[in-house]
C-alpha positions in Angstrom: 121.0 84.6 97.1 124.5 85.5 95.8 125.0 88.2 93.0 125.8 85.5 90.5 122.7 84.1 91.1 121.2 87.3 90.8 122.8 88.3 87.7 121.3 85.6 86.1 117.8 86.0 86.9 115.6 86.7 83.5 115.5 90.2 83.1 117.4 91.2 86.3 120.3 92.7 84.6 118.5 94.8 82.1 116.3 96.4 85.2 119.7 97.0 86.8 121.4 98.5 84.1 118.5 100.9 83.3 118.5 101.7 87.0 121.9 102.8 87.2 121.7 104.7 83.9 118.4 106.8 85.2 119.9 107.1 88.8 123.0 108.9 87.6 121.4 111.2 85.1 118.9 111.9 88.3 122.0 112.6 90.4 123.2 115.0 87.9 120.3 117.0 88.3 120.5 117.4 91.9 123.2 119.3 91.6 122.1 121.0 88.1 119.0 122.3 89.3 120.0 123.8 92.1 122.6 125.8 91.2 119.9 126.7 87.6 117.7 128.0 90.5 120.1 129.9 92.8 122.5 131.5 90.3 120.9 131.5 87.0 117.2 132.4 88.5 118.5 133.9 91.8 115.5 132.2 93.7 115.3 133.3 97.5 115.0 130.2 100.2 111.4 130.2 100.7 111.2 129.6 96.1 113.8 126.6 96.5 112.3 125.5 99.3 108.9 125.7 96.9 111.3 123.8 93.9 112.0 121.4 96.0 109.1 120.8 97.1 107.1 120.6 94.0 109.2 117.5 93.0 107.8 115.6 95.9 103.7 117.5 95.9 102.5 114.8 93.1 103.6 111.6 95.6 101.4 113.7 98.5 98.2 114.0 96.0 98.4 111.1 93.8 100.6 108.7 96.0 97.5 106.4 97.0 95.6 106.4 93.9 99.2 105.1 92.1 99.5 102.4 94.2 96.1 101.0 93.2 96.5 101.7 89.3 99.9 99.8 89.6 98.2 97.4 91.3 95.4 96.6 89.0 97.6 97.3 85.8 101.2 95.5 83.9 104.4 97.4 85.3 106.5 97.4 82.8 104.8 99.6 80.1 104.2 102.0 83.6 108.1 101.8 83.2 108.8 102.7 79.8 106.3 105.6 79.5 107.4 107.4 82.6 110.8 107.2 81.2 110.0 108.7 77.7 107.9 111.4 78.6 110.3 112.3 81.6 112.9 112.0 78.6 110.6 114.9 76.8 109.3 117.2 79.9 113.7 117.2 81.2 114.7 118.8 77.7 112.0 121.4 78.1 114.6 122.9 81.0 117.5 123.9 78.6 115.3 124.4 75.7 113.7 127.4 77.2 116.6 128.6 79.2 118.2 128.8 75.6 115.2 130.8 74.6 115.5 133.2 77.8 112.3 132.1 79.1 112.5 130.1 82.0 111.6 131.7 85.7 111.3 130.0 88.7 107.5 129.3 88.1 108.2 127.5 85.1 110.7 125.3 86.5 108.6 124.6 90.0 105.9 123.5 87.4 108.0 121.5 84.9 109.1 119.6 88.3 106.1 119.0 89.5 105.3 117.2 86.1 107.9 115.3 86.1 107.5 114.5 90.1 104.2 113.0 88.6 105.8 110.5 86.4 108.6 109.6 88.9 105.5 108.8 91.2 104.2 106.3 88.8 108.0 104.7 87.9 108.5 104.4 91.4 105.3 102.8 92.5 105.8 100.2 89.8 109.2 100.0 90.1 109.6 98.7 93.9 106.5 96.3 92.5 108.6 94.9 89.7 111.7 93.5 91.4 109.8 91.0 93.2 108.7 89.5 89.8 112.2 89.4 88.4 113.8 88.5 91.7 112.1 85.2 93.9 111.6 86.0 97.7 114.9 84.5 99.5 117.1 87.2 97.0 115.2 90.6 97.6 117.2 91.9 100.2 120.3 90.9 98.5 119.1 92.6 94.4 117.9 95.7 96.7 122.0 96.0 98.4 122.7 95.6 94.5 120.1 98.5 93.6 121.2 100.3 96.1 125.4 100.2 95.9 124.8 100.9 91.7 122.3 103.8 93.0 125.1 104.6 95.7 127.5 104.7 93.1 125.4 106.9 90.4 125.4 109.3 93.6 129.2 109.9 93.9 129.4 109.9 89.9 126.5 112.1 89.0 127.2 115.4 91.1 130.8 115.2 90.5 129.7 114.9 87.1 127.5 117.7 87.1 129.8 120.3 89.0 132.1 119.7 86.5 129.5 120.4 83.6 128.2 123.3 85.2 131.5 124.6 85.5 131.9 124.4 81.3 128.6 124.4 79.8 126.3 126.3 82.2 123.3 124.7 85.0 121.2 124.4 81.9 122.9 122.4 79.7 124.0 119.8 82.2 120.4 118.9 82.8 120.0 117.6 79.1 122.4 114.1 80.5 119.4 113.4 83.1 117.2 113.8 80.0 119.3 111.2 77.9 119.5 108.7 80.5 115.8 108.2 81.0 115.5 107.7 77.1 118.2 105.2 77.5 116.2 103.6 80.9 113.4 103.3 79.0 114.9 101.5 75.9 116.3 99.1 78.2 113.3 98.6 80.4 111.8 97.5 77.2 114.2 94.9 76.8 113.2 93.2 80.0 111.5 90.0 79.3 109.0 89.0 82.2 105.7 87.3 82.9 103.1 89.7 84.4 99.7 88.0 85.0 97.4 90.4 86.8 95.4 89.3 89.7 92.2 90.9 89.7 91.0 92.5 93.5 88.5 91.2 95.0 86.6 94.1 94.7 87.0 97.3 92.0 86.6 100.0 94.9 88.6 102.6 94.6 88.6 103.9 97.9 88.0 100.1 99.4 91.4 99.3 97.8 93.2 102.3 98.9 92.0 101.8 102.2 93.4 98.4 102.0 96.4 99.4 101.1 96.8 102.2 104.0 95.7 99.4 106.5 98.1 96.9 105.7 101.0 99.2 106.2 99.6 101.5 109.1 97.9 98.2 111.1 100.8 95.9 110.3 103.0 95.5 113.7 106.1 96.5 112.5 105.6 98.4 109.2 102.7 100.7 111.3 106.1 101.7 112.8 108.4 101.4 110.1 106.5 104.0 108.2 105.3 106.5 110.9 109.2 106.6 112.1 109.9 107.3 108.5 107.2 110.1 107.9 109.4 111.9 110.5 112.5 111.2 109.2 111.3 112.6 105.7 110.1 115.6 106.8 113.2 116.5 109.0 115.5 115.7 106.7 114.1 117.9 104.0 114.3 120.7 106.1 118.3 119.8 106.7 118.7 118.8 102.6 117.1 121.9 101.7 119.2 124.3 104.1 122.0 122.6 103.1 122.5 124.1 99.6 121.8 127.5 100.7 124.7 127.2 103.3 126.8 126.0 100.7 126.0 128.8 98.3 125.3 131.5 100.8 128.1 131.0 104.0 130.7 129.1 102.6 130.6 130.7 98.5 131.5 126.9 97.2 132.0 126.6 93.4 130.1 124.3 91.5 132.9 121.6 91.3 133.1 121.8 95.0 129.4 121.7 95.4 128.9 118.6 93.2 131.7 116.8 95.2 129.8 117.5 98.1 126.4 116.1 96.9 128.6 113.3 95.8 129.9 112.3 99.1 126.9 110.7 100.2 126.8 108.0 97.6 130.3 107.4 98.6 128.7 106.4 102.2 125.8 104.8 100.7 128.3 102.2 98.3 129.7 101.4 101.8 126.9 100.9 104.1 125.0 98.7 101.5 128.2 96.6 101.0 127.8 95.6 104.4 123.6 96.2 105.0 123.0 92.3 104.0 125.6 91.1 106.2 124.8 93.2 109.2 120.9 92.2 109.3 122.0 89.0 109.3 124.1 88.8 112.3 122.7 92.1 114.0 118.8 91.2 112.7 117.2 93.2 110.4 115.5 96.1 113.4 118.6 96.3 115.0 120.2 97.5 111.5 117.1 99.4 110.7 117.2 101.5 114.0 121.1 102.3 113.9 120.5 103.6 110.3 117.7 106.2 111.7 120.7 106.9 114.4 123.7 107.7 112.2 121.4 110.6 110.4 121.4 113.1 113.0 124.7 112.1 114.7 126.1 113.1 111.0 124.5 116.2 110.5 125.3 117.4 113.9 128.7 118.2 111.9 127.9 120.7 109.7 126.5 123.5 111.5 130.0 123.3 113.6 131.5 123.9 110.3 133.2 126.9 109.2 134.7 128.8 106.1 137.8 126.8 104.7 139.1 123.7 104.8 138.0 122.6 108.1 134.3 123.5 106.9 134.5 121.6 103.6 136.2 118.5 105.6 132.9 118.4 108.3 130.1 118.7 105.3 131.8 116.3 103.8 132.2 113.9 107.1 128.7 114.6 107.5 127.3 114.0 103.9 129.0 110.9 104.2 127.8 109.5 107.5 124.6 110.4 105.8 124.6 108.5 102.9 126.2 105.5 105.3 123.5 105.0 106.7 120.7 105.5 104.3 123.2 102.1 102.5 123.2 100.0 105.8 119.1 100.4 106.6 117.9 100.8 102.8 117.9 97.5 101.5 117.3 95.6 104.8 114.1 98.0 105.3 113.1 97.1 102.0 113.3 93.8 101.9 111.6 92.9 104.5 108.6 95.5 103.2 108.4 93.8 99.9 109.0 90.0 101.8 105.9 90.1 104.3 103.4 91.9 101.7 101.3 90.1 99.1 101.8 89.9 95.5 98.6 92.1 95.0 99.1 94.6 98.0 103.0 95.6 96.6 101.8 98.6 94.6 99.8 100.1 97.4 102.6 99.3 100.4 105.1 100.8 98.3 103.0 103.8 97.1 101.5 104.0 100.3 105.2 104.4 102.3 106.5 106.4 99.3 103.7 109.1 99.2 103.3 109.8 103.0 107.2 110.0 103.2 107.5 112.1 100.1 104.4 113.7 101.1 106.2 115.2 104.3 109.3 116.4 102.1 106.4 119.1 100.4 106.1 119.9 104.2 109.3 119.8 105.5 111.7 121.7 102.2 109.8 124.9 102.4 109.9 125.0 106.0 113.7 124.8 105.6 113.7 127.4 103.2 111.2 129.7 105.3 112.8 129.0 108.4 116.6 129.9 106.4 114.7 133.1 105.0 113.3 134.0 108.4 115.6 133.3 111.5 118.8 132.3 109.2 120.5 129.1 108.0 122.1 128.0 111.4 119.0 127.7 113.5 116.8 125.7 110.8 119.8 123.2 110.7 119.3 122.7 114.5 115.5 122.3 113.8 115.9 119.8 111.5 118.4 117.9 113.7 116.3 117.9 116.6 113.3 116.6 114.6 115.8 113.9 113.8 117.0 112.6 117.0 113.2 112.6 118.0 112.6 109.9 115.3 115.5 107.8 116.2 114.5 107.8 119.9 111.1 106.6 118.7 112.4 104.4 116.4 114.2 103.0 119.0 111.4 102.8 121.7 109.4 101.0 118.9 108.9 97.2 118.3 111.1 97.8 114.9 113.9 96.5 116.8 112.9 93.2 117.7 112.7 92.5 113.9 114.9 89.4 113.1 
């Protein structure tokens, strides 16, 4: 389906636009927060390992249960809240660092909160598409998701050093605040159909074990999703040690650091430019098991870097390898998830995949920062590179690359 076509699917645009405005206020924040926490707050690893963590604890709790409610409810007005509260709980951050009273307790809990809403937009946003979208053009409107979110990941840190740099950490958090208010007024622009198919059966736990059977009995997405647990939970250890290094060995300024963070998206614009056409002529495993390849072979660059130039160049090589190949395996992965899953089962695949994966992030970040605290920043980048060439082995050795 071509991006014409796409572009004038009923409501498409709208959801696109509001996911390119939320993505890039998001973006802003990674780099925002961060620096808030390690040189406004002065947090040690093991509390930023614990920050980051608390974004991803609510998908690990609540993950399953919000497939099922997304399942059995309308997505849209799932949408729109999570944006407008999310719009409310974001502003609480540089209201109270006006006020001189925000800690790192306060922040770890005001992320957590707003980890729980994110949970909910997520689950009913990978659920929505496919109503707005038919079948034969999801893996070609999730490239198009995925180059704008690409995109909003080269603007948005860039964005935010430079804020940081003039208004302070705090402050720069209040544009991710605007741009869910604006997401949300969009979202409820979006004109769509959404009649609800009631389950068979009103079992909680029945439908959550439905849901966890379909994706961990299902040939290829048993694998698709175990490969990806490990991929989550190594890579938070390498995204969490990451910023420390920054900070801590190579003293980057905040311009510097958000150029940085923004390289990935650079690499991610790329590799979803060509994700479409690759699955295509490559097949969809073969795409999906070079993406969980080009991970580790990127990061393998940074610890070799140094102080300078030369240091700065390999992060950035290595950030952008990175984001290359989240582009090229993203939207193929997730098309074919969404393509070979039932109308009523969408909520709980996606919720299902989302909450283990983000699930092994609240595993995986504080073991990066521990592991930074404890036997220093060079050795838990090794760790978390290791755990990552483990998964692309198995990834490899697994029937996910026989997928057409």
């Amino acid at each position: 389906m071509s991006t014409p076509r796409l572009l004038a699917a009923p409501g498409f645009r709208l959801f696109w636009a509001s996911d390119t405005v939320s993505m890039t206020g998001s973006y802003v924040t990674t780099v925002a927060v961060p620096l808030l926490a390690l040189n406004v707050l002065h947090a040690t690893g093991t509390e930023f390992g614990l920050l980051r963590a608390s974004t991803w604890l609510p998908y690990l709790l609540f993950g399953l249960l919000a497939g099922v409610l997304v399942d059995r409810c309308r997505r849209k007005p799932i949408l729109i809240g999570a944006d407008l509260i999310r719009f409310a709980l974001m502003g609480m951050i540089p209201l109270l660092a006006a006020l001189d009273r925000l800690t790192m307790p306060v922040l770890i809990v005001l992320t957590a909160l707003i980890g729980v809403l994110s949970l909910a937009y997520d689950a009913a946003h990978q659920s929505f598409l496919p109503r707005l979208v038919p079948t034969s053009g999801l893996a070609e409107a999730n490239a198009r998701l995925l180059q704008t979110n690409s995109a909003a990941q080269v603007a948005g840190p860039a964005l935010a050093g430079a804020l940081v740099q003039v208004v302070g950490a705090a402050a720069a958090v209040l544009v991710d605040a605007a741009s869910f208010l604006v997401s949300g007024l969009l979202l409820a622009r979006v004109r769509v159909e959404e009649p609800l198919e009631r389950p068979e059966s009103r079992n909680l736990w029945q439908e959550l074990r439905e849901g966890l059977s379909w994706v961990y009995r299902h040939r290829m997405l048993a694998p698709l999703a175990l490969t990806g647990n490990v991929w989550f939970f190594f890579n938070a250890v390498v995204t969490t040690v990451l910023p420390l290094y920054l900070q801590w060995v190579l003293h980057v300024d905040s311009f510097a650091f958000g150029v940085l963070m923004a390289v990935p998206g650079a690499g991610g614009v790329i590799g979803a430019l060509v994700s479409t056409r690759t699955g295509r002529r490559f097949g969809t495993g073969p795409t999906i098991v070079a993406g969980h390849w080009l991970a580790p072979l990127g990061y393998l660059l940074i610890p070799l870097a140094g102080n300078g130039i030369v240091g700065l160049v390999l992060v950035g090589a290595a950030q952008f390898v990175f984001g290359f190949s989240i582009g090229l395996e993203g939207p193929v992965a997730m098309g074919y998830r969404q393509a070979v899953t039932p109308d009523r089962l969408q909520g709980r695949m996606n919720a299902t995949m989302r909450s283990l994966n983000r699930g092994a992030i609240v595993l995986g970040a504080p073991l990066g920062g521990v592991l930074a605290d404890w036997v220093g920043i060079p050795t838990a980048l090794w760790v978390g590179i290791a755990g990552l060439t483990v998964q692309a082995v198995a990834s490899t050795l697994s029937p996910l690359r026989t997928i057409s």
